[in-house]
Every structure is written in C-alpha cells, then in structure tokens.
CHARMM-style PDB file with segment names, atoms N, HN, CA, C and O in Angstrom:
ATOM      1  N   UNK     1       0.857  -1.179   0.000  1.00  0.00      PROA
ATOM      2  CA  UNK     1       0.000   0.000   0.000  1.00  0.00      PROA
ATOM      3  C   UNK     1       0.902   1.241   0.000  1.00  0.00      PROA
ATOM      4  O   UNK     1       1.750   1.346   0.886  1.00  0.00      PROA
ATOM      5  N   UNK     2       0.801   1.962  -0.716  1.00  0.00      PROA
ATOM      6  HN  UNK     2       0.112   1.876  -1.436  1.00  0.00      PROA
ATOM      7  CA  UNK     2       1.417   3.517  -0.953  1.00  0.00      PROA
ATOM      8  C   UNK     2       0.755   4.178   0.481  1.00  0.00      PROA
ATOM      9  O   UNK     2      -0.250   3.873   1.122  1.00  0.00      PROA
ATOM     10  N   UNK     3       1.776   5.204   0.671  1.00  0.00      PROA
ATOM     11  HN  UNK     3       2.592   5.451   0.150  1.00  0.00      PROA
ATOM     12  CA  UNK     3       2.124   5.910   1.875  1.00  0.00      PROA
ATOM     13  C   UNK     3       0.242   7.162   2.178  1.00  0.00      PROA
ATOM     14  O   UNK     3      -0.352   7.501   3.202  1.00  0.00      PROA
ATOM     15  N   UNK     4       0.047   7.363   1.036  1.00  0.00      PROA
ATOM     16  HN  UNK     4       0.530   7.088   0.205  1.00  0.00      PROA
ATOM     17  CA  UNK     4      -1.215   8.441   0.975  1.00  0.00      PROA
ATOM     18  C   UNK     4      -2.072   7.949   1.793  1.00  0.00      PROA
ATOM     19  O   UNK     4      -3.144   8.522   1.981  1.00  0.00      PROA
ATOM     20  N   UNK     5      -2.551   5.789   0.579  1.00  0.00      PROA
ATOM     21  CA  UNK     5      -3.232   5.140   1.282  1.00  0.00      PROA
ATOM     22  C   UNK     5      -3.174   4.813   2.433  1.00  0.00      PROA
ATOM     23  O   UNK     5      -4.298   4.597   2.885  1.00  0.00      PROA
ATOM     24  N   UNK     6      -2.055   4.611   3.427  1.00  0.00      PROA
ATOM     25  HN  UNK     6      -1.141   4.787   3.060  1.00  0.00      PROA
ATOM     26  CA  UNK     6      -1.797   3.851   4.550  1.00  0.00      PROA
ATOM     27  C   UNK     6      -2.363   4.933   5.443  1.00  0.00      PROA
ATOM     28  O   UNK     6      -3.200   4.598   6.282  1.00  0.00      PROA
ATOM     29  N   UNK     7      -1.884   6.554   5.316  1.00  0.00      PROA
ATOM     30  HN  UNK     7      -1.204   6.826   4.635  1.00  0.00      PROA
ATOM     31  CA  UNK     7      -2.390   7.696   6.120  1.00  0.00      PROA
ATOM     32  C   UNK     7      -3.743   7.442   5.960  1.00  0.00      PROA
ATOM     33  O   UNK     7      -4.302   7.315   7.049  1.00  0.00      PROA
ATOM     34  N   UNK     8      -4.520   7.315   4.941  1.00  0.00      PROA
ATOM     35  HN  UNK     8      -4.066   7.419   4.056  1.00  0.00      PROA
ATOM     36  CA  UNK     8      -6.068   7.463   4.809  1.00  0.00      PROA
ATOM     37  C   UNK     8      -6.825   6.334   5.498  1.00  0.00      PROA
ATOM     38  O   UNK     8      -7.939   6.496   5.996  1.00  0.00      PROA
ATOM     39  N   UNK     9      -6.316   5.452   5.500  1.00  0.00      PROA
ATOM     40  HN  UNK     9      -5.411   5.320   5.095  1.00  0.00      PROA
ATOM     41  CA  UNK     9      -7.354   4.041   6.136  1.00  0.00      PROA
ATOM     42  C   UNK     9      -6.786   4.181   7.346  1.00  0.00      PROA
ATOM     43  O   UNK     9      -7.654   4.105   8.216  1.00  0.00      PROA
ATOM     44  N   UNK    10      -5.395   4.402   7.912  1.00  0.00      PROA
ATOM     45  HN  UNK    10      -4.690   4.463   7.206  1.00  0.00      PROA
ATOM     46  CA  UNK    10      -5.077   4.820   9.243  1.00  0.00      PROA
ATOM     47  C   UNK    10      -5.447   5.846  10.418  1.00  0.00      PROA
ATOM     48  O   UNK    10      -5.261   5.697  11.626  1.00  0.00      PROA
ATOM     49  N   UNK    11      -6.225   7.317   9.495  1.00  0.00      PROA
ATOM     50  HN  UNK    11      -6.376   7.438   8.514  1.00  0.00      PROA
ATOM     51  CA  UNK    11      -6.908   7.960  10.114  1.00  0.00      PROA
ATOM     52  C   UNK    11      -8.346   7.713   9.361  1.00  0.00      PROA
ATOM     53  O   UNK    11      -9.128   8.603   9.027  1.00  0.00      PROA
ATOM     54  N   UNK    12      -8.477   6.618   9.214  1.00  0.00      PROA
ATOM     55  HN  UNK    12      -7.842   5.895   9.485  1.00  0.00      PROA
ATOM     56  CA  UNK    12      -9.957   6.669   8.906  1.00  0.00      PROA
ATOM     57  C   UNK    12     -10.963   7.814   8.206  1.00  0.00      PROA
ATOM     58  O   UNK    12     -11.972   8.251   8.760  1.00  0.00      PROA
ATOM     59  N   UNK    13     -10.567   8.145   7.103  1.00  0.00      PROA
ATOM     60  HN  UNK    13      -9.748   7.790   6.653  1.00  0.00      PROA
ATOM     61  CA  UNK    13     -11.029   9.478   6.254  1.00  0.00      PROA
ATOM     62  C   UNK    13     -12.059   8.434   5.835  1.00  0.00      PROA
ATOM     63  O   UNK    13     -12.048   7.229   6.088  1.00  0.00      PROA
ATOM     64  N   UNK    14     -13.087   9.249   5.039  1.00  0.00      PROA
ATOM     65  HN  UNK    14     -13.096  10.228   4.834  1.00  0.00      PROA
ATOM     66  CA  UNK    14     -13.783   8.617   4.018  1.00  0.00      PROA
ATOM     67  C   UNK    14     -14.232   9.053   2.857  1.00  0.00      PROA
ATOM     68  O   UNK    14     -15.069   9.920   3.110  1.00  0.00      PROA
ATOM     69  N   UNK    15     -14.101   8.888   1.523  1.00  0.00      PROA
ATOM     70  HN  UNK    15     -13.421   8.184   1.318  1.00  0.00      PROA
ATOM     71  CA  UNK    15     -14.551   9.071   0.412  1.00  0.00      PROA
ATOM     72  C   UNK    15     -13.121   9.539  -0.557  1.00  0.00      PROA
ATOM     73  O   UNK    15     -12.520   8.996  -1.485  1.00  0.00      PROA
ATOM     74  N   UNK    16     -12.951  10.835   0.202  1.00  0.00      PROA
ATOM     75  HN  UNK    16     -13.439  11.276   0.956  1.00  0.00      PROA
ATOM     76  CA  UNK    16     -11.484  11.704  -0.556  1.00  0.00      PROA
ATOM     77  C   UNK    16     -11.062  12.387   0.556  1.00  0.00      PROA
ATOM     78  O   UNK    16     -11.745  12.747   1.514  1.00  0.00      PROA
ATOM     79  N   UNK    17      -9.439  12.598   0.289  1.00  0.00      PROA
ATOM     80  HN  UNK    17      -8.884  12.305  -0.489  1.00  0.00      PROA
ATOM     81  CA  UNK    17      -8.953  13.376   0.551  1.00  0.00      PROA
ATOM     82  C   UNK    17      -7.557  13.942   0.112  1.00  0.00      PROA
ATOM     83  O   UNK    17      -7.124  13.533  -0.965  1.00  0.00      PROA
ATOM     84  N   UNK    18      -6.915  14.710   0.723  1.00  0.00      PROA
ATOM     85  HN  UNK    18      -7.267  15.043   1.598  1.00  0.00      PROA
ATOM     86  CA  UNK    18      -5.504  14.970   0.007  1.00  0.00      PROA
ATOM     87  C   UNK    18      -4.108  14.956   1.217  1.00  0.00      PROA
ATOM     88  O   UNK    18      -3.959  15.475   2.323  1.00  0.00      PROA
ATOM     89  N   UNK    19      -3.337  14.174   0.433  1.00  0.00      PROA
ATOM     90  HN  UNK    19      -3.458  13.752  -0.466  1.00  0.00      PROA
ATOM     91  CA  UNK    19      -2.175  13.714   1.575  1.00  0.00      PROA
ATOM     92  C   UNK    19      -1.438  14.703   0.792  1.00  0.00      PROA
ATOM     93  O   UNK    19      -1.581  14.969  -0.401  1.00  0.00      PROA
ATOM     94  N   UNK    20      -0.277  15.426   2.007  1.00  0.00      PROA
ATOM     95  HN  UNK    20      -0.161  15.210   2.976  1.00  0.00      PROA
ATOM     96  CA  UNK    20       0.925  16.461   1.211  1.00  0.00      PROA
ATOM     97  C   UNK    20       2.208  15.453   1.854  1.00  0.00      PROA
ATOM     98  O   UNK    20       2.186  15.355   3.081  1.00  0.00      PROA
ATOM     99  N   UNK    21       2.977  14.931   1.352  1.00  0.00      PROA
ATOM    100  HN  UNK    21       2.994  15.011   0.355  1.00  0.00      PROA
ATOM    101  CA  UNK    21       4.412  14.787   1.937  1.00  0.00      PROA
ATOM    102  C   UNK    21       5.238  15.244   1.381  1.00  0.00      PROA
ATOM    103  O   UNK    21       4.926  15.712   0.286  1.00  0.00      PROA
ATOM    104  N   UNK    22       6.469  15.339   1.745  1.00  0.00      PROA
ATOM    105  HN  UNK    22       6.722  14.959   2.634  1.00  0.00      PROA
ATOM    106  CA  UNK    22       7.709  16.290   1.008  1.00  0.00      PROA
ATOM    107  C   UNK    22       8.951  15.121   1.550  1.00  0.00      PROA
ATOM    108  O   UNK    22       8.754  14.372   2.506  1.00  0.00      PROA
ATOM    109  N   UNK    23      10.269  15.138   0.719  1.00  0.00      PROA
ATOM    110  HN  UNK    23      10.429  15.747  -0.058  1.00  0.00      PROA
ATOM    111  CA  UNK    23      11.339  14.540   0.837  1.00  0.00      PROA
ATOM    112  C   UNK    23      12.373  15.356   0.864  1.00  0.00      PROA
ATOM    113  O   UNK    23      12.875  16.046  -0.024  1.00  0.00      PROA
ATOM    114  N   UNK    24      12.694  15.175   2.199  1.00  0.00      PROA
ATOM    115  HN  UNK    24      12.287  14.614   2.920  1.00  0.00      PROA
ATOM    116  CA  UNK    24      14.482  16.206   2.590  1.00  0.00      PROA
ATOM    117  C   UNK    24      15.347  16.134   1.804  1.00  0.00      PROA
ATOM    118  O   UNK    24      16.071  15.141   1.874  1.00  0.00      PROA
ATOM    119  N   UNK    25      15.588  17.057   0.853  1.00  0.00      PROA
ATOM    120  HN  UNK    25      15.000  17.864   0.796  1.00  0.00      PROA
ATOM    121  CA  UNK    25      17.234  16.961   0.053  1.00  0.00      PROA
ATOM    122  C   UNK    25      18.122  16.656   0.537  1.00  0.00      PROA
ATOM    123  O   UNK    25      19.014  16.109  -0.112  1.00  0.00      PROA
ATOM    124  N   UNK    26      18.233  16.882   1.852  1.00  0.00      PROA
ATOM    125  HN  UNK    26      17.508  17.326   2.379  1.00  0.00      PROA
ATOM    126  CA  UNK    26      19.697  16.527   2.408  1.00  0.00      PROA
ATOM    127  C   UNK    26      19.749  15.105   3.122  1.00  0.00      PROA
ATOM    128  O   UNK    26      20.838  14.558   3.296  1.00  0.00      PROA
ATOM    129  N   UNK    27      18.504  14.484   3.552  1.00  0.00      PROA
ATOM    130  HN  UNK    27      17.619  14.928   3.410  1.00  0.00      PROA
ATOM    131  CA  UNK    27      19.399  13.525   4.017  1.00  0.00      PROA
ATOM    132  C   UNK    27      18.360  12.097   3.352  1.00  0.00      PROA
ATOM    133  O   UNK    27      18.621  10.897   3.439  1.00  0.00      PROA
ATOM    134  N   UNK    28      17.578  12.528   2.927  1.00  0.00      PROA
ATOM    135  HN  UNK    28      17.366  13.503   2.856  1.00  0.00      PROA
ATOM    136  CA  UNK    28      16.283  11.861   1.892  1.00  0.00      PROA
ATOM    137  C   UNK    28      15.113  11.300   2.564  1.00  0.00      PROA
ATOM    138  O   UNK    28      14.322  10.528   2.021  1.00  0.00      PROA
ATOM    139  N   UNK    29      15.032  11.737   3.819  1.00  0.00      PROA
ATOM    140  HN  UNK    29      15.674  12.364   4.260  1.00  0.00      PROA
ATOM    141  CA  UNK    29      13.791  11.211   4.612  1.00  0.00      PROA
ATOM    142  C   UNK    29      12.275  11.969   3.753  1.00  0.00      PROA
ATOM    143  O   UNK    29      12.121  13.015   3.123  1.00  0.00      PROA
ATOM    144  N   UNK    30      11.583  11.115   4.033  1.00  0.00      PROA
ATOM    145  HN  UNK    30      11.707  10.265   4.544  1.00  0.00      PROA
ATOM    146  CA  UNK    30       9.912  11.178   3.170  1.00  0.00      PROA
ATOM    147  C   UNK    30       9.164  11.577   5.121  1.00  0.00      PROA
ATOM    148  O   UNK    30       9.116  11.015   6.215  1.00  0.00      PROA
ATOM    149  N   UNK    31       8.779  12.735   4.551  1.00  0.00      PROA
ATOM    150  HN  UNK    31       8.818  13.192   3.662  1.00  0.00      PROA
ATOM    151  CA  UNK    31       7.912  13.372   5.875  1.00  0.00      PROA
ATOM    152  C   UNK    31       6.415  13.367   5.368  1.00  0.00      PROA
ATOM    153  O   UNK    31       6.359  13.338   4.139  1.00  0.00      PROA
ATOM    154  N   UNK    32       5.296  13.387   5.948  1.00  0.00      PROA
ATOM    155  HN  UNK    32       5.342  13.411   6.947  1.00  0.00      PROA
ATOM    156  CA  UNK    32       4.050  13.281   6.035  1.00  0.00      PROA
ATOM    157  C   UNK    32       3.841  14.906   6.722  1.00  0.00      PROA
ATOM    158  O   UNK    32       4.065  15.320   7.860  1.00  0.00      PROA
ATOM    159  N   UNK    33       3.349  15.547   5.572  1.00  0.00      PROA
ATOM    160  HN  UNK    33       3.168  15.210   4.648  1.00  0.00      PROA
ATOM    161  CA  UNK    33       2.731  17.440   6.239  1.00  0.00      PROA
ATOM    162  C   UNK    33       1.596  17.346   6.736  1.00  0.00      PROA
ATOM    163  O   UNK    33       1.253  17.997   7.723  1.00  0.00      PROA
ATOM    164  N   UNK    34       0.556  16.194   5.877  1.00  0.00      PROA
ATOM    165  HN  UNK    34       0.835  15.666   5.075  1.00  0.00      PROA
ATOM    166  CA  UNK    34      -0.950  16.665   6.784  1.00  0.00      PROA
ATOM    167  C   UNK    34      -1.731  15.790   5.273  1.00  0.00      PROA
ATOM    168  O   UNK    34      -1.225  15.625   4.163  1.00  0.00      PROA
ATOM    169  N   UNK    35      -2.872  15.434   5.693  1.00  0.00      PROA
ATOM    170  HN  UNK    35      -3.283  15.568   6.595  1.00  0.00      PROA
ATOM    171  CA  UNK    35      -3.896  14.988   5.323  1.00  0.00      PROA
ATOM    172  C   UNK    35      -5.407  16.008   5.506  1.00  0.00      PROA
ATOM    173  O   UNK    35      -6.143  16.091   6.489  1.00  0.00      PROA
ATOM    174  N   UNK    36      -5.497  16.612   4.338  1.00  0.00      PROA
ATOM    175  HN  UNK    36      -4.899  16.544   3.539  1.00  0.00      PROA
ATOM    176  CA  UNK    36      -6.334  17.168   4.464  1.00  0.00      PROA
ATOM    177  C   UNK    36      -7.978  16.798   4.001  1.00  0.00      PROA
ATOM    178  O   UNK    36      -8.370  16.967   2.846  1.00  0.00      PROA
ATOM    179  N   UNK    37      -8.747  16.333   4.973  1.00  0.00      PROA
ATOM    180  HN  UNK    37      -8.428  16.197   5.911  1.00  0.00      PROA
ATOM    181  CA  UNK    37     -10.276  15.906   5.286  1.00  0.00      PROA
ATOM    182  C   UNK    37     -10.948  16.585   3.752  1.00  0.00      PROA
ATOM    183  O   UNK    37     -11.367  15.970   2.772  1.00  0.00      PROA
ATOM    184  N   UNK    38     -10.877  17.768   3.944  1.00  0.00      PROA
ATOM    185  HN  UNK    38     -10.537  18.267   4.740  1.00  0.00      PROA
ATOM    186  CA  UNK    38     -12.023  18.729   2.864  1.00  0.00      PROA
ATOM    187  C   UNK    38     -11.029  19.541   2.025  1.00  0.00      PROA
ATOM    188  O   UNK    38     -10.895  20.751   2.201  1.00  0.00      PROA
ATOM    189  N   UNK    39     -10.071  18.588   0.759  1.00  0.00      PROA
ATOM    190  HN  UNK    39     -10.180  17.604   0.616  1.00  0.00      PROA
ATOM    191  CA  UNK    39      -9.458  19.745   0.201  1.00  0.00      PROA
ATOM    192  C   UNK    39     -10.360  20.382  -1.012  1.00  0.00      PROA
ATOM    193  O   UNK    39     -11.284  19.744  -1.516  1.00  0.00      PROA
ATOM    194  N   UNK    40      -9.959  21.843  -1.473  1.00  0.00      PROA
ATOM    195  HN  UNK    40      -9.208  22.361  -1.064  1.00  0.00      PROA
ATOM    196  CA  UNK    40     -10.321  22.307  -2.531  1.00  0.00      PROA
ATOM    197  C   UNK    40     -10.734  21.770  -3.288  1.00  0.00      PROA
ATOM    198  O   UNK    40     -10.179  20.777  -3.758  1.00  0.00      PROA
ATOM    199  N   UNK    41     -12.066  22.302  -3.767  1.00  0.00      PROA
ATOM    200  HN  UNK    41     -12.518  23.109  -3.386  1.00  0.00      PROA
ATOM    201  CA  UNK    41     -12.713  21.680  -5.283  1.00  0.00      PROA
ATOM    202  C   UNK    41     -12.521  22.564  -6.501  1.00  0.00      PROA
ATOM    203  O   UNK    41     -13.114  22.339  -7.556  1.00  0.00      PROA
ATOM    204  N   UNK    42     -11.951  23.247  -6.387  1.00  0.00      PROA
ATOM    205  HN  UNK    42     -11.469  23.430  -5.530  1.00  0.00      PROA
ATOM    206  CA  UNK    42     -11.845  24.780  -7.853  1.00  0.00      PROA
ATOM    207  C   UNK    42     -11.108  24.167  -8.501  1.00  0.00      PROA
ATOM    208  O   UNK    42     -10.494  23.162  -8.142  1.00  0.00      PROA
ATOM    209  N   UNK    43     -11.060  24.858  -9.868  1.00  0.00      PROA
ATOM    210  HN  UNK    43     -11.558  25.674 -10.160  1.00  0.00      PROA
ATOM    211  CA  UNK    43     -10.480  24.523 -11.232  1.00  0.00      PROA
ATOM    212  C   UNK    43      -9.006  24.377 -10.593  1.00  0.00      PROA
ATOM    213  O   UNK    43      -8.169  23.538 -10.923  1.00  0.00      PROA
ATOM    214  N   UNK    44      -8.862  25.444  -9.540  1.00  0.00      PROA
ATOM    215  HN  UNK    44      -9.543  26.126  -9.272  1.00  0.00      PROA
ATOM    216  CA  UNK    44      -7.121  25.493  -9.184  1.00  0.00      PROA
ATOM    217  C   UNK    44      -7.055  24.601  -7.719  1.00  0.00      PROA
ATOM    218  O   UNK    44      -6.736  25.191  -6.687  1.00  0.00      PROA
ATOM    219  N   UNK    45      -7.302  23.483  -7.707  1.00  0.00      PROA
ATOM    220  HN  UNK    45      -7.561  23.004  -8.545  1.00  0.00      PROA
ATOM    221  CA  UNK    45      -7.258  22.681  -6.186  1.00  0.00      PROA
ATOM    222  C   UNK    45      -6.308  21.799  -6.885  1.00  0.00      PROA
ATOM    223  O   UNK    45      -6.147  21.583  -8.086  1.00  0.00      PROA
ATOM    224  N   UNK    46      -5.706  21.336  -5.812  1.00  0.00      PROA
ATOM    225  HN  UNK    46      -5.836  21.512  -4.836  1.00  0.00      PROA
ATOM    226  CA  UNK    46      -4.861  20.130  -6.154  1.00  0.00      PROA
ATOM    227  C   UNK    46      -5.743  18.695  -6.537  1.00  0.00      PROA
ATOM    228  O   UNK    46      -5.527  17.904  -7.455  1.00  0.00      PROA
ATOM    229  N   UNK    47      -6.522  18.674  -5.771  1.00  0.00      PROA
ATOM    230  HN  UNK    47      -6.697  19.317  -5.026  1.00  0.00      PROA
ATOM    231  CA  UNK    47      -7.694  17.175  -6.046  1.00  0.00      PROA
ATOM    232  C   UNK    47      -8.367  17.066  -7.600  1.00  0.00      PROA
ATOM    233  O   UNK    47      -8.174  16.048  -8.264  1.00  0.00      PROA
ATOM    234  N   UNK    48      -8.907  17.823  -7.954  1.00  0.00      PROA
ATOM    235  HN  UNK    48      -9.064  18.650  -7.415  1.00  0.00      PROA
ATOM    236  CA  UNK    48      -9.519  18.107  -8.970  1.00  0.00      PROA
ATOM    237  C   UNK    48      -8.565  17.726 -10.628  1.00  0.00      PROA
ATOM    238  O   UNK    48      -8.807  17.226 -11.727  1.00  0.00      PROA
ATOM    239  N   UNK    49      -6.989  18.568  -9.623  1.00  0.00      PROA
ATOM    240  HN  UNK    49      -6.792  18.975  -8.731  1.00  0.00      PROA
ATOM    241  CA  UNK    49      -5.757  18.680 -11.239  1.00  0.00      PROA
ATOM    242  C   UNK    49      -5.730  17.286 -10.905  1.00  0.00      PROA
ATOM    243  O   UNK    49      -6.594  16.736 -11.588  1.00  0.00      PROA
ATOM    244  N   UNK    50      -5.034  16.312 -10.040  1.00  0.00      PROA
ATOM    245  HN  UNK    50      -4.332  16.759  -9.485  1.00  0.00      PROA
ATOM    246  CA  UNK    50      -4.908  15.152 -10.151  1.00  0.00      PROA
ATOM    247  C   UNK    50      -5.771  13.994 -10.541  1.00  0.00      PROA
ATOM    248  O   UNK    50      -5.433  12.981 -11.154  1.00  0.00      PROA
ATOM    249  N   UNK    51      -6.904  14.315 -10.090  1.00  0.00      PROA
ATOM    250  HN  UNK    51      -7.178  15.137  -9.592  1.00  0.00      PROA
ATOM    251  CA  UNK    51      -8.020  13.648 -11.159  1.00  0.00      PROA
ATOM    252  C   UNK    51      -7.987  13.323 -12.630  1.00  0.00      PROA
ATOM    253  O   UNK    51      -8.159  12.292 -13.282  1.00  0.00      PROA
ATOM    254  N   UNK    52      -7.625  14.930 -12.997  1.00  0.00      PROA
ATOM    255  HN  UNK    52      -7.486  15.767 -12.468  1.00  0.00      PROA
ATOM    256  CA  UNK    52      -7.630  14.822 -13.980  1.00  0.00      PROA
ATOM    257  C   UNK    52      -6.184  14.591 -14.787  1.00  0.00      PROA
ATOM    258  O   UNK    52      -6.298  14.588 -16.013  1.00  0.00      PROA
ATOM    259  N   UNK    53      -5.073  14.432 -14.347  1.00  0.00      PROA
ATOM    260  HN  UNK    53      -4.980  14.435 -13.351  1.00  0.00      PROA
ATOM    261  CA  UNK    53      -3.679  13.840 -15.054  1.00  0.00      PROA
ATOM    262  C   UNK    53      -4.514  12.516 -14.500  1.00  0.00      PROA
ATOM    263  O   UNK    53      -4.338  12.032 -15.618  1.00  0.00      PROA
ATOM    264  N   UNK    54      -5.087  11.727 -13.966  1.00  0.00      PROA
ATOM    265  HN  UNK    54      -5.230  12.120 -13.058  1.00  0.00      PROA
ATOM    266  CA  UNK    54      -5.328  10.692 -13.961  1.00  0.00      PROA
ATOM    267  C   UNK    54      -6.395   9.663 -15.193  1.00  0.00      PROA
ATOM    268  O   UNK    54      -6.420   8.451 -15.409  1.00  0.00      PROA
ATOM    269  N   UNK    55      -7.288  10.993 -15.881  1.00  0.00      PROA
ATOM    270  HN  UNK    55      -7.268  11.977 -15.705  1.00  0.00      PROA
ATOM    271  CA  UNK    55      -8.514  10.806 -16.509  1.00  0.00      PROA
ATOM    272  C   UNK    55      -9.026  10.464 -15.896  1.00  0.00      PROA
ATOM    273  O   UNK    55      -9.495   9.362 -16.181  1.00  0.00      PROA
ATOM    274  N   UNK    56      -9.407  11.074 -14.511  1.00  0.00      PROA
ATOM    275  HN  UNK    56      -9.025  11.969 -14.280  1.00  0.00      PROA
ATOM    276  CA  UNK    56     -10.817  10.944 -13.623  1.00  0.00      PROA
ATOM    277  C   UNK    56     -11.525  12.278 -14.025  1.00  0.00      PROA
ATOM    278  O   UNK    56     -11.017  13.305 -14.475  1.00  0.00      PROA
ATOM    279  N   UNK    57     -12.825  11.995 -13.746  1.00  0.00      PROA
ATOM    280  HN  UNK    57     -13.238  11.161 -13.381  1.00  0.00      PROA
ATOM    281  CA  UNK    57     -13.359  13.221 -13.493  1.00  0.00      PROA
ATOM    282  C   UNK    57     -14.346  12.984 -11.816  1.00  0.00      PROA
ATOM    283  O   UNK    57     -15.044  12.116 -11.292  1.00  0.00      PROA
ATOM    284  N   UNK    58     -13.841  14.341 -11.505  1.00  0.00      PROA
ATOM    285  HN  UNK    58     -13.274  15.046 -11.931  1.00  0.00      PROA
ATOM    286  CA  UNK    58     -13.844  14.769  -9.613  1.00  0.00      PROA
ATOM    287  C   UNK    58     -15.571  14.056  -9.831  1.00  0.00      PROA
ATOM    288  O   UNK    58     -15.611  12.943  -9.307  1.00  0.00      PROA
ATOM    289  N   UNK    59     -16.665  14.387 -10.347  1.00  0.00      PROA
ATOM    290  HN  UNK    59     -16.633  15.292 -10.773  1.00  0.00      PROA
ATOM    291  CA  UNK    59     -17.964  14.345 -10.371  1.00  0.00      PROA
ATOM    292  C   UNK    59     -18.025  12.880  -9.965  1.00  0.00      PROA
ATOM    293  O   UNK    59     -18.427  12.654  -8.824  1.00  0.00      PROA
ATOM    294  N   UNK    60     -17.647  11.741 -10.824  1.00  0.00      PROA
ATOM    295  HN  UNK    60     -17.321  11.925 -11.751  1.00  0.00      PROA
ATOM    296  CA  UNK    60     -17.740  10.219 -11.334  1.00  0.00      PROA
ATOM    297  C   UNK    60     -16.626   9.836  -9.909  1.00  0.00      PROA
ATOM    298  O   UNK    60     -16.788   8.678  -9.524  1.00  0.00      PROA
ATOM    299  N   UNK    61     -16.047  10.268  -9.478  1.00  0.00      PROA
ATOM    300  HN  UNK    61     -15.916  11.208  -9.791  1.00  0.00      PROA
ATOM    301  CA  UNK    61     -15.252   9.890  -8.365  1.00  0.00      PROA
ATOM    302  C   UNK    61     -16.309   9.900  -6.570  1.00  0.00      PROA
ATOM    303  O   UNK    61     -16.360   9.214  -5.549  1.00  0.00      PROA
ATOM    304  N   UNK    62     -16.867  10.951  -7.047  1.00  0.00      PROA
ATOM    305  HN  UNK    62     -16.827  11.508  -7.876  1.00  0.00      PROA
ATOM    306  CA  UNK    62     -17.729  11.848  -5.801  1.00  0.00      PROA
ATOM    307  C   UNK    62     -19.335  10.665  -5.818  1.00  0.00      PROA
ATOM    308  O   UNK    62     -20.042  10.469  -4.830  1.00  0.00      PROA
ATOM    309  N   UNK    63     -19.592   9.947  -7.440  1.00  0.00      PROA
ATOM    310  HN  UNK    63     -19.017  10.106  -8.243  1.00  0.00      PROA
ATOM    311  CA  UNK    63     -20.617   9.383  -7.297  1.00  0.00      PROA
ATOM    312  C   UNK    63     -20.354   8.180  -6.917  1.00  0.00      PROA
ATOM    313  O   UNK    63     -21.196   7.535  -6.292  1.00  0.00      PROA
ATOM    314  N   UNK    64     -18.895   7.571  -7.294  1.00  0.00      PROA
ATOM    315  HN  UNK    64     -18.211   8.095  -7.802  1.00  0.00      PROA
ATOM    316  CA  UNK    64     -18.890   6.185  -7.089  1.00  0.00      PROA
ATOM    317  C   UNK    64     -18.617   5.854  -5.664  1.00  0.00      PROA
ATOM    318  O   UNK    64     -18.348   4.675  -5.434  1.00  0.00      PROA
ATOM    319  N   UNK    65     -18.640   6.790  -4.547  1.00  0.00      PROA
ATOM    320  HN  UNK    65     -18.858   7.748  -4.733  1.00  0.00      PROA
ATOM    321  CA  UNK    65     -18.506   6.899  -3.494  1.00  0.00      PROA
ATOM    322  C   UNK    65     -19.698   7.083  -2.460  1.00  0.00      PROA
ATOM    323  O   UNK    65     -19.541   7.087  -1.239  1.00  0.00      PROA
ATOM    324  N   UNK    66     -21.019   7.249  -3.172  1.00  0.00      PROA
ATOM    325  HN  UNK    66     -21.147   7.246  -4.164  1.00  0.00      PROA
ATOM    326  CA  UNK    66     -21.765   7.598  -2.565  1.00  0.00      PROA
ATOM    327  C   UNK    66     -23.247   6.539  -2.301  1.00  0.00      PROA
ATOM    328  OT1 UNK    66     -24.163   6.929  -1.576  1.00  0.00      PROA
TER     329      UNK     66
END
C-alpha cells in the first residue's frame, strides 16, 4: 500500500482526501505534512488537477462513493 493510502485508512477518512508529503534533500527522509479531510474543489485545487492527469473526473469519483 502507498504511503497516501496507509495515512487514509489509518486515520480513517472517508470518500477523498488529500495527503501532502515532502522529501528532505539533504538527508532523503519522506515526511508526512498533513492529510487534508475537505481539500479544494476549484479549477485550481490540487484534487480536482490530479483527477484529472489521472482521466478521472472529480464528479464520477464523488458518485462512485456515494
């Protein structure tokens, strides 16, 4: 299981959400910033762009969840 997933079923989110981690240049550790419950839905949100480099669309994601 990828690191996003493991945060999400570990704090028990449900439906969507958005994991931020970042990796230290200097010594290469992978940090966890935050999991955010209710991220942005606008043309300019991060959830929405990744959807779509994925060929999701946010709508068909939001229904198959419900």
């Amino acid at each position: 299981m990828r690191a996003g997933e493991e945060a999400f079923a570990a704090l028990r989110m449900d439906v969507y959400a958005r994991a931020d981690f970042i990796i230290d240049d200097e010594d290469g550790e992978f940090y966890s910033l935050e999991m955010n419950a209710l991220p942005g839905m606008t043309a300019a949100s991060l959830l929405p762009k990744a959807a779509k480099s994925r060929r999701h669309r946010v709508q068909r994601i939001m229904r198959t969840h419900h």
